[in-house]
N, C-alpha and C positions, 0 to 999 in steps of 0.2 A: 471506532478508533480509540486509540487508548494512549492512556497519560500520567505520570506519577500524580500522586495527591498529596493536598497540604496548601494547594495554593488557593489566592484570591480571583473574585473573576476579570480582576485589572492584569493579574499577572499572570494568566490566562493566555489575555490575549497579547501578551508580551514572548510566551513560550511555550512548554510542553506542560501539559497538567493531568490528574487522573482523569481517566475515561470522557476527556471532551478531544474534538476532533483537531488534528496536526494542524489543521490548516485554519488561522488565524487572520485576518487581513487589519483592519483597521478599528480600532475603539469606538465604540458608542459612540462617547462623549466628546466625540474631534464633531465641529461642523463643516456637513457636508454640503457643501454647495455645485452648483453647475453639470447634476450628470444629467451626463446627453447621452440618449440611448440612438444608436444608428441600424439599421438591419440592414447587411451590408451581406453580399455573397464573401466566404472565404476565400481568397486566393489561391489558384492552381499555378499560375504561371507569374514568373518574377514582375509583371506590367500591372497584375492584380494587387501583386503584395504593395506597388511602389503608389497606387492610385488608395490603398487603404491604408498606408503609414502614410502617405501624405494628409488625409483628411481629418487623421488623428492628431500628428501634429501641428495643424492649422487649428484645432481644436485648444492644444498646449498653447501658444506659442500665442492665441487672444487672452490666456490669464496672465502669461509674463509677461510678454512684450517680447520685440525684441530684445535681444543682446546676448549675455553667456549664460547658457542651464548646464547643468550637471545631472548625468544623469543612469540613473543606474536599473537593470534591469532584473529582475526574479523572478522563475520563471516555473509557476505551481499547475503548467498543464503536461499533455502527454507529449508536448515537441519535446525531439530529442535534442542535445547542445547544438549538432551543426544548422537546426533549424533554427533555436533561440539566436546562436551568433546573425543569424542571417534575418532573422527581424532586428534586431539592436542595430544591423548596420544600415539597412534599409531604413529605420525609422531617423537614425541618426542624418541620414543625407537629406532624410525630408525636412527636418527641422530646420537644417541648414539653407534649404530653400526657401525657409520662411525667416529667416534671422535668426534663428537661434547656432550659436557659435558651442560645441562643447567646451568643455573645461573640466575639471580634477574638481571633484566635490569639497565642497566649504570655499569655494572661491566665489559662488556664484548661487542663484534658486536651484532647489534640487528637485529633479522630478523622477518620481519613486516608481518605476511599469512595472507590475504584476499582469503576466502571462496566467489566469487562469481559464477554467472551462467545466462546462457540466454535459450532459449528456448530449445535448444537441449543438450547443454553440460555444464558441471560444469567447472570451471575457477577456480587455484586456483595460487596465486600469489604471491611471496616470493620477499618483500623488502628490502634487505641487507643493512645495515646503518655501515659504518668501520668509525674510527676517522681519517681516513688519505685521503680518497679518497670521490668522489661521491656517491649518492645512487646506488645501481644496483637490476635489477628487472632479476627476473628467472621464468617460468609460465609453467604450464603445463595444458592443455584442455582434459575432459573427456567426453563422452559423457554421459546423464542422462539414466541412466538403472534403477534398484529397488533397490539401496542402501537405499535409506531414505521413502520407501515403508511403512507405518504403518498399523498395522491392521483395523485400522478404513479403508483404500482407498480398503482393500480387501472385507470388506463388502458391496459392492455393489454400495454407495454413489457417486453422478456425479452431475455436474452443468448442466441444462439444459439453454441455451442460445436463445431467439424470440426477434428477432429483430421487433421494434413498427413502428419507424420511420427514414426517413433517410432526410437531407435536405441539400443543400448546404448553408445555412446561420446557424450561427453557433446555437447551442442547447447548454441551459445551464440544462433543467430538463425536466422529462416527468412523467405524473402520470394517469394510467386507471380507469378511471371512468365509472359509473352505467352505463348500455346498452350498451357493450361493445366499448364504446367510451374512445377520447385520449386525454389531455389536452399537449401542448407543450408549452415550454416558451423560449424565445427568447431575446434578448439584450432587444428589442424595443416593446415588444407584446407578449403576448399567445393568441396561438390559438387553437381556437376546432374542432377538428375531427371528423365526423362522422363517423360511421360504416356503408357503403354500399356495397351488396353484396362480402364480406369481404376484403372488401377494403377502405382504410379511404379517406374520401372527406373534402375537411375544409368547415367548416360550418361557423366560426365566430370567427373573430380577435379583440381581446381589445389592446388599447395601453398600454402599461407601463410608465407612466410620475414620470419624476424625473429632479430636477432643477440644478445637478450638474455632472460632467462628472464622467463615467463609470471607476472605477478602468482598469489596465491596464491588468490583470489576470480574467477577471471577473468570481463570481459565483454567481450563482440562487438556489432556492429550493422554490419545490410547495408542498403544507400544505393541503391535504383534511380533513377537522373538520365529526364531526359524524352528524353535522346541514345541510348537504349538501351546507356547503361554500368551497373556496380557497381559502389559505394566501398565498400570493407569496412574498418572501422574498428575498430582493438584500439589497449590499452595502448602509445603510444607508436610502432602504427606505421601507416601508411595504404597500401593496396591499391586498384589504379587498372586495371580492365579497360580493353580498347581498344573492346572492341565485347560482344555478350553473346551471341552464339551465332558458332564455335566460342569457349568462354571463357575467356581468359587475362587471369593478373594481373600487375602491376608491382608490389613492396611497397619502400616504405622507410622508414625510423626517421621520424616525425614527430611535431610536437605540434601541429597542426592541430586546431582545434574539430570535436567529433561537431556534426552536423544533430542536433538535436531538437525542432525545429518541422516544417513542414508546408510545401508549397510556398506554399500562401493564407496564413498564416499564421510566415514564418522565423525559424525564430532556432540559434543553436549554442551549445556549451558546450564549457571548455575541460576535458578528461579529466585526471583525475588519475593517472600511468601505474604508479605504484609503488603503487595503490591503488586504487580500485571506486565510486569516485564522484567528480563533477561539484567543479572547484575551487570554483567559484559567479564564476568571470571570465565574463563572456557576450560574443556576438560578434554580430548589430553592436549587440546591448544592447534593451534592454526601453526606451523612451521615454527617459528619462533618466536612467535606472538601467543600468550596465556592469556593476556588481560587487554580489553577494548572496549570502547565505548556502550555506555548499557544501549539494549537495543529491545523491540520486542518480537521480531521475526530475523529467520534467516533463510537464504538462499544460494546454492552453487551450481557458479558456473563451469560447464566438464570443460569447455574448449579452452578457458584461460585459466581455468584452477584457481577461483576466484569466489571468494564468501561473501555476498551482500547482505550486509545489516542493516533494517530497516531501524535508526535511530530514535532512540528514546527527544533527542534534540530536535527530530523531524528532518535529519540529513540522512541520505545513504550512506554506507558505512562501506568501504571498498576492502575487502582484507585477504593478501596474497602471502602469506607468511612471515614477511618481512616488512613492509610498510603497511601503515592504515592511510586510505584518502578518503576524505568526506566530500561530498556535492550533493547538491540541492537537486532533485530532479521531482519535485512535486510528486513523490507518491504519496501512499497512507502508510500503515503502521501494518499494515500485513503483506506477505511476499513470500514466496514459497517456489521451490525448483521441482521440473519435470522432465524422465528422460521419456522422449515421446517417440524417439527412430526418426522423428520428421524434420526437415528444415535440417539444423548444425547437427540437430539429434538432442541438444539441451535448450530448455527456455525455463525462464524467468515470469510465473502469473505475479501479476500485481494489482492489486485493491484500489481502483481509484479513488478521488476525493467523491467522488460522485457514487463510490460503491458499485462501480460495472467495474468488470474485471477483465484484463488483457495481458497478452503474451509478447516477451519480449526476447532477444536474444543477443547477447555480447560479442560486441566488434570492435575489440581492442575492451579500450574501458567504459565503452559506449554504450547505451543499451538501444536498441532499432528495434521497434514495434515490429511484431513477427505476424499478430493477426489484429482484427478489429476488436473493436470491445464488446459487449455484452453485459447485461444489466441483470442484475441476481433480483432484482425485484424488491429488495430489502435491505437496511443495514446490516452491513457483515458483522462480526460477533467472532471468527476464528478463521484460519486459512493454516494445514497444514500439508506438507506433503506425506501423499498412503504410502503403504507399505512397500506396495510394487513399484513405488519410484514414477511410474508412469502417469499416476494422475495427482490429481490433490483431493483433498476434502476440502469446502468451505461451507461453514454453516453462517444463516443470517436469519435475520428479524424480517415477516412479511410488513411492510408500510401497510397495508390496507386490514389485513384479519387481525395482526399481533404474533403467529404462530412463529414459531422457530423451524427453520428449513437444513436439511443436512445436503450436499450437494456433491457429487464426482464430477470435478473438473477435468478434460482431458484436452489436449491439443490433438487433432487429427488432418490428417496430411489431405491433398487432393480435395479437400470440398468446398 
């Protein structure tokens, strides 16, 4: 996950920093007292949800007391708002069953819920703020069952994951090329793969030349044009093949906007070279929007003609030519658009905090889980959308060996 740099690790974990992860909850140095861990089945059915926000706030509601809490919720997992609204209000009825009265914050204790989750179980985390004492945290873990299940994940829709390449030197992009060949780019070089007896062989390494040193986060992206060239795109500098087979590059210092739209679809962004994400200058601009919030990924929606920018702030970034809206929807820092024929025919993959990755699809301005998630195995490191629009690339870091993975993400209909 990525972050501007410059900061401390106090102010860290206040906001967005370089290259540590969006998602931030609570400082060291608060004492934590009272977590109670419960192993509770998820809720399917409204009787579930109201017998586990009750137990939660009988949980609250022994550190305050009775009388009036304030309470606000944030919500860093994969429920979408109609599900958040619909814990906040279930939990708010339970408290009330216990004494607890709402109230408009600063009137009263504030209790802080964070909606998070990881792979198996939802996490949900109650930050008590009194005026006399320290912060106290209270937590209960659930496991993921079909609470936040939408109809679209019962239609059929799944991400099918093929692994391209794997190397122990690291991978910044991969993109498949005519004859079912592989371009890989690297700090220092892309190389080309050949396909022999289905298995790839390097055929031929160009260097990547550049006069000033490598951002410390680095990011790549390969450009295949319809002329049969690459543009390879880093910090600050631009790489211009002549042709794509035998392959040479041209590299020189530029600040040229990355592509990050789509041929149907164009738009660019200007790179930030001393740093790992998007300034938010756009080139030739969203309707009448040129300038938005920095961001480090982007994605479009065909059904609402709709740009999601995954925010440098850690907010989604909503941009329909004429307004920007931000909301908080707990993703990561990468998010990338696919046109896949299935479901609306466009979705949305997104990087979880957990690094499994899922498909989403806009309903209005809403995003609804369109498939399950899936676990890349590794921290991600890049997610962009390929050439054909219909899958993405995501590359990540193996947890177990170290090696760098290049990945074709595709949504497929029916399995």
């Amino acid at each position: 996950m990525r972050h501007p740099s410059g900061q401390s690790l106090q102010e860290s974990m206040r906001g967005a920093v370089y290259n540590s992860r969006i998602l931030s909850f609570h400082s060291a140095a608060r004492i934590l007292l009272g977590i109670l861990m419960l192993s509770l089945g998820f809720p399917a059915r409204a009787d579930d949800l109201a017998s586990l926000a009750d137990k939660f706030a009988e949980k609250i509601i022994s550190v305050t007391g009775p009388g009036t809490v304030a309470v606000n919720v944030t919500n860093h997992s994969s429920l979408t708002k109609t599900e958040v609204d619909r814990v906040q209000q279930t939990l708010l009825a339970s408290l009330a069953s216990f004494g607890g009265r709402a109230v408009d914050e600063g009137q009263s204790n504030t209790i802080l819920v964070t909606l998070s989750e990881d792979l198996r179980n939802y996490v949900w985390i109650a930050e008590i703020k009194t005026a006399a004492n320290e912060p106290l945290l209270t937590m209960i873990s659930a496991p993921r069952l079909k609470f936040n299940v939408s109809p679209l994940e019962g239609a059929g829709l799944s991400i099918r994951k093929s692994l391209l390449w794997s190397s122990e030197e690291q991978i910044l992009d991969a993109a498949e090329i005519s004859g079912g060949n592989l371009l890989v780019l690297y700090p220092e070089q892309v190389t080309l793969y050949k396909s022999q007896s289905g298995k790839f062989q390097a055929e031929q390494s160009v260097a990547v030349t550049h006069s000033q040193p490598w951002p410390r986060d680095l990011r790549g992206k390969l450009v295949l044009s319809r002329d049969n060239r690459v543009d390879v795109y880093l910090p600050g500098v631009l790489c211009r093949s002549a042709g794509m087979l035998p392959l040479g590059l041209s590299c020189k210092q530029s600040d040229d906007p990355w592509p990050i739209g789509t041929d149907q679809f164009p738009l660019s962004g200007f790179f930030a070279p001393a740093r790992n994400y998007f300034t938010g200058a756009l080139s030739p601009g969203v309707g009448k929007q040129h300038a938005v919030a920095a961001f480090y990924s982007a994605a479009f929606s065909t059904g609402d003609a709709l740009w999601l920018l995954a925010g440098v702030d850690g907010n989604v970034h909503l941009v329909d030519g004429v307004n920007e809206q931000t909301t908080n929807l707990g993703w990561s820092s990468d998010i990338a658009s696919v046109n896949s024929k299935c479901g609306s025919g466009s979705q949305v993959l997104v990087i979880g905090v957990d690094d499994s990755v899922r498909a989403f699809e806009m309903n209005g301005r809403e995003p609804v889980p369109a498939t399950q998630a899936i676990s890349l195995d590794g921290v991600v490191t890049a997610l962009w959308t390929a050439a054909d629009s219909a899958s993405t690339i995501a590359v990540s870091r193996n947890r177990e060996t170290g090696a760098y993975e290049a990945y074709r993400l595709a949504v497929a209909c029916g399995q």
